[in-house]
C-alpha positions as CSV (number, residue, x, y, z in Angstrom):
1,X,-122.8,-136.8,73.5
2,X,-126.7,-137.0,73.5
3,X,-128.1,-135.1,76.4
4,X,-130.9,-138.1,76.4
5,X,-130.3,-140.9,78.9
6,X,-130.9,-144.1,77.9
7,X,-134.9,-145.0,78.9
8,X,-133.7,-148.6,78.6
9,X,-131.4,-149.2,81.3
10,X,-132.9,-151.0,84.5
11,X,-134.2,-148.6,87.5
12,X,-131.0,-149.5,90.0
13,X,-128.0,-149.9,87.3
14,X,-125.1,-147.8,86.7
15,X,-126.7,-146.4,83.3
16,X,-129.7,-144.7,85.2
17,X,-126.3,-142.3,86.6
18,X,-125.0,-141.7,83.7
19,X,-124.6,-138.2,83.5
20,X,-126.3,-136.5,80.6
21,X,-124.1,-133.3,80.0
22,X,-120.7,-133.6,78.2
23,X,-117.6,-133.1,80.2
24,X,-114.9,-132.8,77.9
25,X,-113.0,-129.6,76.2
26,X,-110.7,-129.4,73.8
27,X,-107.1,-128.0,75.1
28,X,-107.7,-124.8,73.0
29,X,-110.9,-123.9,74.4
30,X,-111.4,-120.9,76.8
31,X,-112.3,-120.6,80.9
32,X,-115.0,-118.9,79.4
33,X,-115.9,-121.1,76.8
34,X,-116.4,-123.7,79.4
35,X,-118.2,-121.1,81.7
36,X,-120.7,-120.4,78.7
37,X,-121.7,-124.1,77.7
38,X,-122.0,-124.7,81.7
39,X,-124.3,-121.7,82.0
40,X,-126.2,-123.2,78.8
41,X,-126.9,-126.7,80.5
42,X,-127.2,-125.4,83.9
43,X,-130.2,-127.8,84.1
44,X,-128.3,-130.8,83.6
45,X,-124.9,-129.9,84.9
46,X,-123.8,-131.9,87.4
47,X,-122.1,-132.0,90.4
48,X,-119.0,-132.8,89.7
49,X,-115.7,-131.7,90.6
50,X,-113.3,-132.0,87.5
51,X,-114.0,-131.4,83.6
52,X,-112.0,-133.7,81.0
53,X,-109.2,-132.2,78.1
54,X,-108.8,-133.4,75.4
55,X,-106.5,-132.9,72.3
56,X,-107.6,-132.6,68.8
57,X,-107.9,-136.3,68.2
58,X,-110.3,-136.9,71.0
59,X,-107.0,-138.5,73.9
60,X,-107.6,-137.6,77.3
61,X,-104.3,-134.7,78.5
62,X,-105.8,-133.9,81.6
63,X,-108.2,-132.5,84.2
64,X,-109.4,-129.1,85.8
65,X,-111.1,-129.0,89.3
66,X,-114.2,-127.2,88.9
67,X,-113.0,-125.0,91.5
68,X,-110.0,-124.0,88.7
69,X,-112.1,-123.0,86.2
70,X,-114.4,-120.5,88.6
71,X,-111.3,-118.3,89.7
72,X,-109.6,-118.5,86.3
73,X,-109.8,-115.8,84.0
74,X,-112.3,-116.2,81.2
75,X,-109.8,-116.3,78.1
76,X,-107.7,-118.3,80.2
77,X,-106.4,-121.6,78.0
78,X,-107.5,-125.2,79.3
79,X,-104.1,-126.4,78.4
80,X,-102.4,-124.1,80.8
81,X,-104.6,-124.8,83.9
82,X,-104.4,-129.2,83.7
83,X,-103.6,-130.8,87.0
């Protein structure tokens, strides 16, 4: 996902919310891993309550409160924290 948002949307449409930070993990990836790209983009992180997982082919398997991922351990799996 671009971390650009789209100039050409109109000043009150949905687009002008789009939020420009990419949300989704792969079911493999770490606590920490997620920690470290949030920490990267802390700029354009937003406030959110849920991150997305996804398998290897891109399909949706879940979600983790925000909340989950502060108070899990770092090398924890994504996999084994989906609500």
């Amino acid at each position: 996902m671009d971390n650009q948002i789209d100039k050409s949307y109109s000043p009150h449409s949905i687009g002008k919310h789009i939020v420009p930070f990419e949300l989704v993990f792969k079911k493999k990836d770490t606590v920490g891993h997620v920690l470290s790209k949030i920490r990267s983009e802390e700029k354009s992180w937003p406030n959110v309550e849920h991150i997305f997982v996804v398998d290897s082919e891109g399909k949706f398997i879940g979600a983790v409160e925000f909340e989950t991922i502060l108070i899990s351990k770092g090398g924890e799996i994504l996999e084994n924290v989906i609500i």
